[in-house]
N, C-alpha and C positions, 0 to 999 in steps of 0.2 A: 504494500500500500504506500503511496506517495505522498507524504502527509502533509496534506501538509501544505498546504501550500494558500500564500494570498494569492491574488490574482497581482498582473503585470497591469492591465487596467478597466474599465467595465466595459467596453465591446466586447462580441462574442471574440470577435477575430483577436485579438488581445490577453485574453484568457489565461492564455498562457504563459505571468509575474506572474483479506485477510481472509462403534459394532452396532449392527442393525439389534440387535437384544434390546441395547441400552437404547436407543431410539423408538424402538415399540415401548418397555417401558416409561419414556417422557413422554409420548403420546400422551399414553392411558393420564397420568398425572396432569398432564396441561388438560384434556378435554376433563376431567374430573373438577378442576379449577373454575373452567369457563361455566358446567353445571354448578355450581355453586355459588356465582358470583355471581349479580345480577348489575349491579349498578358498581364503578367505580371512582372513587373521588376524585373530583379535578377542582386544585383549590386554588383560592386567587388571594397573592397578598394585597390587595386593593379592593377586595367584594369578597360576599359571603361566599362560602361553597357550591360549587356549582355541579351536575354529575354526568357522567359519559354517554353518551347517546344510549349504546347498544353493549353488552358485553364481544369482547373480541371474539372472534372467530379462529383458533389454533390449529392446521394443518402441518402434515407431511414437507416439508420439500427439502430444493437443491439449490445453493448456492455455487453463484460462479467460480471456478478452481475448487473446489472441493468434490468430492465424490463420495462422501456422508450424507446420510439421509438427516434432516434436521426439522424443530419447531418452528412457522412462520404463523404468524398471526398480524391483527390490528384491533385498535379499540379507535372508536367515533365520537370526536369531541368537538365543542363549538370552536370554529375559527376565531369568536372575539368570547374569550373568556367570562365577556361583562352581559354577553347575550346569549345565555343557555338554551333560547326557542331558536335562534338564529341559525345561520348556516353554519353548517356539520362538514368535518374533515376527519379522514381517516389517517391515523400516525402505525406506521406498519413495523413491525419490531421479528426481531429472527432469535433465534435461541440455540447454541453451542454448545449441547449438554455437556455434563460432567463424564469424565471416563467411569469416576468412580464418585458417587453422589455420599459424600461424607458430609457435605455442607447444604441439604436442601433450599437451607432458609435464608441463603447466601446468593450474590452472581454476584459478576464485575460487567461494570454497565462500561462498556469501550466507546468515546465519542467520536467522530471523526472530522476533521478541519476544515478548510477556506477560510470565511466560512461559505457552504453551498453543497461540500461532499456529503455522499449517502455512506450512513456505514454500513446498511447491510452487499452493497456493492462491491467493497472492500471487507467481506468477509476471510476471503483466503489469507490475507495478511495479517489480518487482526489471530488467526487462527495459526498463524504459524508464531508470530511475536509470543503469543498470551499460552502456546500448550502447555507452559508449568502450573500455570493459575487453571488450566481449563481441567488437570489431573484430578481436582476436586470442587471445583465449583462450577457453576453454568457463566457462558460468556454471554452477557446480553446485548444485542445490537440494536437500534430502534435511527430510524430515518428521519431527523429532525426533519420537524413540518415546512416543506417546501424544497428538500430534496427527496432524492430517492424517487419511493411508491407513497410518499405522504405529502401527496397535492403538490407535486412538481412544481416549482415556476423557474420554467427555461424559459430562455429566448436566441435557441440557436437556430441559424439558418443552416439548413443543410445544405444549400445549394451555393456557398460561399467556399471557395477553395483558400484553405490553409498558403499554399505555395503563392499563387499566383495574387492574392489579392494584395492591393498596395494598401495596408493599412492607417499609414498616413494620410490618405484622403476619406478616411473613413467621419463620417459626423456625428458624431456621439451625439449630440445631443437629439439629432431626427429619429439615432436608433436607440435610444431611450426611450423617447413618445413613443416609438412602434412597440419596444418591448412590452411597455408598461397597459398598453391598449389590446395585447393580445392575452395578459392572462387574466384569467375568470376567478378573483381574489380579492379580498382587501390588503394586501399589499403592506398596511401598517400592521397586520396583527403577525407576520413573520420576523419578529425580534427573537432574541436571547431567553427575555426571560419568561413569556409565552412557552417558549419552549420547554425551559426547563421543567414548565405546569403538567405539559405531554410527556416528559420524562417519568416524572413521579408517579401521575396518574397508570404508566403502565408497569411500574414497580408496583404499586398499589393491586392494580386487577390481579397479575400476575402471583401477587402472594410473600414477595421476598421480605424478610425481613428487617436486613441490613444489604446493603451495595456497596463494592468498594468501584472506583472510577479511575477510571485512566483517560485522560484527555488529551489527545496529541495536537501541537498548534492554536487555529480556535476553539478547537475543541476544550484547551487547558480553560478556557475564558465558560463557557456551559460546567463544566466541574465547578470552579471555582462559586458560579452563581449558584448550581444546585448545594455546595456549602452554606452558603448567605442564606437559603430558603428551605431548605430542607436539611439541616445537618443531622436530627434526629436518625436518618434514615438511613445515615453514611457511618460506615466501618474505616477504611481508611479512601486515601487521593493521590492518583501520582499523577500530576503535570508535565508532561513532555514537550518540549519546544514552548514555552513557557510565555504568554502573553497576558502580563499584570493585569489588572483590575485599573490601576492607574495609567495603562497607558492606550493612546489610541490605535488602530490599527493604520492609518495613515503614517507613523512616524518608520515604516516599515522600511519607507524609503536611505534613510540615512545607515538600516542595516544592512541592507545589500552595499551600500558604498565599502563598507566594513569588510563583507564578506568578498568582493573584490580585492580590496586592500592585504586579505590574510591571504588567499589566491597567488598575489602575485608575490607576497614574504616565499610563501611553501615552495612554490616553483624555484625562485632565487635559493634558496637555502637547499636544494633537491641539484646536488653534483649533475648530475645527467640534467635533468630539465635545465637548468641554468646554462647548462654548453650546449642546447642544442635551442634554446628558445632566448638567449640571451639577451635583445628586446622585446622582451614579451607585453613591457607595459606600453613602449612604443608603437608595436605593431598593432598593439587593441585599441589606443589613440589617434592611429592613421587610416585604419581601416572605418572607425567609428566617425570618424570627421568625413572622410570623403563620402560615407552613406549620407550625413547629413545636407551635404551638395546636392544630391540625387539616389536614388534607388537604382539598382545593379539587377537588369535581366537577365536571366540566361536560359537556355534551353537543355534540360536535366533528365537524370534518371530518376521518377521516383522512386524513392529508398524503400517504399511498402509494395509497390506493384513493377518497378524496373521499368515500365511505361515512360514515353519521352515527356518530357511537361516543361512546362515555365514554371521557371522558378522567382518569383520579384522580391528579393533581398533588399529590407528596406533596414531603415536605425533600428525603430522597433523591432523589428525580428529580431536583430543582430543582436542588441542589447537583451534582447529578450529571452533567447536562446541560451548566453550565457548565463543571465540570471537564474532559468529555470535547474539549467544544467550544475549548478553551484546544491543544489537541494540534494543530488544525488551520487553519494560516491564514485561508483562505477564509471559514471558521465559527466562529473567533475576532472576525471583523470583526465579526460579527450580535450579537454578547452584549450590548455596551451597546444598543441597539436593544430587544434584546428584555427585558433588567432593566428597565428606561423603561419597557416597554410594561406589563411583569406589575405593576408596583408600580402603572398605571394600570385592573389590573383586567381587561386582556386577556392571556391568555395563550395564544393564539394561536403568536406569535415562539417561547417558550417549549416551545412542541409539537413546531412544527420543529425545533428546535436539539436536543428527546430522541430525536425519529425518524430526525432524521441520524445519529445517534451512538450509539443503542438497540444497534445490529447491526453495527457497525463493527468488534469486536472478534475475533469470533470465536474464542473462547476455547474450549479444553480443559478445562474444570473441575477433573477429577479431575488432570490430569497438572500442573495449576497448582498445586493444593493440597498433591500432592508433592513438589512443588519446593520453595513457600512454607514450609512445615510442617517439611520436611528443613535448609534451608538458611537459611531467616532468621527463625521468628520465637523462637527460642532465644536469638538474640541482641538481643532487645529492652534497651534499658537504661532503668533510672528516668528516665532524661532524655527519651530518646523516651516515654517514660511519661504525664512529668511535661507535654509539650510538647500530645503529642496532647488531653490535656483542657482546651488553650486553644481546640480548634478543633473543629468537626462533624467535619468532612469527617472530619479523622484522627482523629479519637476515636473514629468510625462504625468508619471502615476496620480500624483496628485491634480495635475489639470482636468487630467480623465473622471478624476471622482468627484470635483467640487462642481463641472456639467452634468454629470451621470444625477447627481443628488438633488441638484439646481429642480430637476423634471418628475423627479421620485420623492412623493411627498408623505414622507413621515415625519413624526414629531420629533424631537430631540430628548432622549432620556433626560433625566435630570443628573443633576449633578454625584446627587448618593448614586450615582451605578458605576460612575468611576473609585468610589472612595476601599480602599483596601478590605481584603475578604479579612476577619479579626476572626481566629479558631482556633481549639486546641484538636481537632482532628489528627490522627496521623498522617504527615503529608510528606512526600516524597517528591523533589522536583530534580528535575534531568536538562540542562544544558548543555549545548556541542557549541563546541569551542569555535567549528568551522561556519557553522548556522549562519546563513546571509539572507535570516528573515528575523529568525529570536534569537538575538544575543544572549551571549550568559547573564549579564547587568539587565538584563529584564527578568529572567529569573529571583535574583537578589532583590528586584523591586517589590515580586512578589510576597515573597518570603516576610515583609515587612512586621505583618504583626500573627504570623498562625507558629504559634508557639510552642505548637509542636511538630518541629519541619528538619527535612535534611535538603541542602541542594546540594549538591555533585555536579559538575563540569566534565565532560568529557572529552580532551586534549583532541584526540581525532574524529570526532561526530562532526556530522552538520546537523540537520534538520531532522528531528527522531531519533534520539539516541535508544531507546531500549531496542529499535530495529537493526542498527548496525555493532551494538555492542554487548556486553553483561548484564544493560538496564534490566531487560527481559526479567533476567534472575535476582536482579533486585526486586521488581517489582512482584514477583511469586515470596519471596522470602517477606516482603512487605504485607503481603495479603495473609501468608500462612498463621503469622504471628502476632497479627496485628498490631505492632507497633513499629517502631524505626531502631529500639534497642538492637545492636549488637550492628546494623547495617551501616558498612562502610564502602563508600567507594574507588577501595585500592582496583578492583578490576577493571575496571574503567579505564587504567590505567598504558593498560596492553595497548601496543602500538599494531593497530588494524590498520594503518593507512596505505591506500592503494597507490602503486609508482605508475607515473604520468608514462601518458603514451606518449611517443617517440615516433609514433609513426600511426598509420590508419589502422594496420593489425596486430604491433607489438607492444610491450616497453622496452623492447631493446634496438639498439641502434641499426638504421641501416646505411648503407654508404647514403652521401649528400647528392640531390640532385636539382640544378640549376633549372630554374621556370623562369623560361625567356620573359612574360610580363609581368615579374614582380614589381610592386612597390619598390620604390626606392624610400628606406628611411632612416632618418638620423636620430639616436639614442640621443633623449633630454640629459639635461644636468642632474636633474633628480627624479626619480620615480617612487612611487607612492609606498613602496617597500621598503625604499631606504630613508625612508623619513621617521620609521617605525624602531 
């Protein structure tokens, strides 16, 4: 699972900134559940109690990558909390049973990020990170309302090609009126903590006692408020890629500049990558400035079909491709590789690295925009302001989102939803050192007042550290025990980091080969590595 990830900026085109015995047995228990339950609470901190339309419905099924038979249900709640006759939305949730059911009265509710992604989507991932936790408890997935199967609100065009279209003539604000006029919704009631309402309500039907939460990205932000609203309910929390309560999702911009910045340290400091990419920060300045002149056609293989196509290489992409690529180790490797390559005039490397990363996302548009719109871009300050016009990337992102929001009208939370989560919960938080969306210093911001917490840093993660590292078994050793006693993060410590490619198919070197139209470029006085 990919976790992860904000959006680059709110166009679709743009998008792209987890034994059958035991499964007959959860059957018979979840349909025994649903007879018994008729009505489930869904409460409102702002009004009385309100209750579920219908009790859920719990079938059989199959999640994508997996080949387990598994629990899929849904329970039917008012879209606007405050109008219990009003219109009804269904929030659809999957269930990960236990190998070995020692803990019935137990799951770990997995969230998953943008915000916009569906977690039952990302089942195979959630399912490969969490099988120490899943040995004895159920993994519960539920599709916050307005991704997934619970009331979608896309606004993708299918008839929009990824390669060819120039996204720099794109008009966010005409395709915001059109998004915002195609879905069948009120739009303002796709918030946070709406959700967190559908959250509870289907711990509630469902029967659990206690949940423990893992929240990867924005997801860390839905844990955090299900503390604020429901801590009664909660056993323990780990926070993965960690976005405070105090901070907005806009300020994203200044940590990709970061996550650049450590980029080009690792490569310099990496013997082989420094002799064979040796202006690596030049060549990503030349190449990034001459797109800015113009967009660069070419006529290409697609990398998914080998089909000939246009490919229209514009900043955005270019910037875009690297930023997404930065999320993920494997395809973190490729970047200097393929910056070398483009400054030489091929951009080939460069194709792969947007194709991989074009459709990783799988965002919700509209329920993104909800969120963003509602919850953070109010709280922009001149400094994030002032910061973003040092840089594309966040200058882009943020222009994108203060049109995007301009047209998308929700209200502005108040002030108490920024204010820090205050808990003695057991909380466990994970930062990757390499993270070019949550820095570790947003981790720490968190941490501020739940005072019973550990953060851990982990020297070579990006984005997800329980996914690339030991998190995993921290957080099984977190859940087992329920508390933080004894858990430390020496293993974290292990040096997983992947060696940069050298070439399109190795790490290791091949002889040099002269591309008659490179760039010609001259290495600055300082790069952003050696300021460090």
């Amino acid at each position: 699972m990919i976790n992860r990830k904000f959006v680059n900026s709110t166009s679709t085109a743009q998008l792209r900134a987890t034994g059958l015995c035991q499964s007959v047995t959860r059957v018979s228990r979840w349909v025994a559940v649903a007879a018994a339950i008729l009505v489930a609470n869904y409460s409102s901190a702002e009004t009385t109690d309100t209750l579920v339309a219908e009790p859920a419905k719990t079938t059989i099924c199959y999640l994508d990558g997996l080949d387990e038979q598994f629990q899929c249900g849904k329970i039917t709640v008012p879209e606007n909390p405050k109008q219990a006759d009003g219109k009804q939305i269904d929030i659809h949730f999957a269930i990960l049973p236990a190998i070995k059911n020692t803990h019935p009265d137990e799951a770990l509710l997995a969230i998953s990020g943008g915000p916009g992604q569906s977690a039952i989507e990302n089942a195979a991932g959630f399912n490969r990170m969490l099988t120490k936790v899943r040995q004895q408890r159920d993994i519960l997935l539920i599709d916050q309302r307005g991704t997934g199967q619970s009331n979608l609100l896309s606004c993708d065009d299918e008839n929009m090609s990824v390669l060819s279209i120039n996204d720099s003539e794109l008009d966010t604000v005409a395709m915001t009126e059109a998004c915002l006029a195609s879905i069948d919704a009120d739009v303002t009631q796709y918030g946070s903590n709406n959700a967190v309402k559908d959250f509870e309500a289907v711990r509630q039907f469902l029967g659990y006692q206690k949940l423990h939460l893992y929240g990867i990205s924005y997801g860390s932000r839905m844990a955090q408020l299900y503390m604020r609203h429901y801590p009664e309910a909660l056993a323990t929390v780990t926070l993965d890629g960690v976005v405070p309560m105090q901070q907005s999702l806009v300020a994203i911009g200044s940590s990709i500049e970061r996550g650049l910045n450590v980029l080009w340290r690792d490569c310099q400091s990496n013997s082989e990558c420094q002799q064979h990419f040796p202006d690596l920060v030049n060549n990503y300045n030349t190449v990034d400035q001459l797109l800015a002149t113009a967009p660069i056609s070419q006529q290409v293989r697609d990398p998914r079909t080998n089909e000939l196509a246009e490919f229209m290489l514009t900043r955005g992409k270019f910037t875009g491709a690297i930023r997404m690529a930065m999320y993920m180790p494997n395809i973190r490797a490729l970047i200097p590789h393929a910056i070398h390559q483009a400054a030489q005039g091929n951009y080939q490397p460069i194709l792969g690295i947007y194709t991989l990363t074009a459709d990783s996302t799988d965002i919700a548009l509209g329920m993104h925009s909800s969120v963003v719109c509602g919850e953070d871009i109010h709280r922009i300050t001149e400094q994030m302001r002032k910061d973003a016009k040092e840089s594309y990337i966040a200058g882009s992102m943020l222009d994108g989102l203060v049109k995007t929001c301009e047209g998308w009208p929700i209200p502005p939370e108040d002030d108490s939803f920024g204010q820090p989560i205050d808990s003695d919960i057991p909380t466990l938080l994970l930062s990757g050192e390499l993270d070019p969306a949550t820095p570790p210093n947003w981790g720490a911001m968190a941490q501020e007042k739940l005072t019973k917490s550990k953060h851990f840093i982990a020297p070579y993660a990006t984005h997800g550290v329980a996914y690339q590292s030991c998190g995993n078994d921290l957080i099984a050793q977190l859940v087992d025990q329920g508390s933080l006693k004894d858990i430390n993060g020496d293993c974290l410590q292990k040096d997983v980091r992947r060696s940069f490619y050298l070439n399109a198919n190795t790490v290791e070197a091949l002889p040099t080969v002269n591309t008659p139209n490179a760039i010609q470029t001259t290495a600055p006085a300082n790069t952003a590595a050696d300021k460090e």
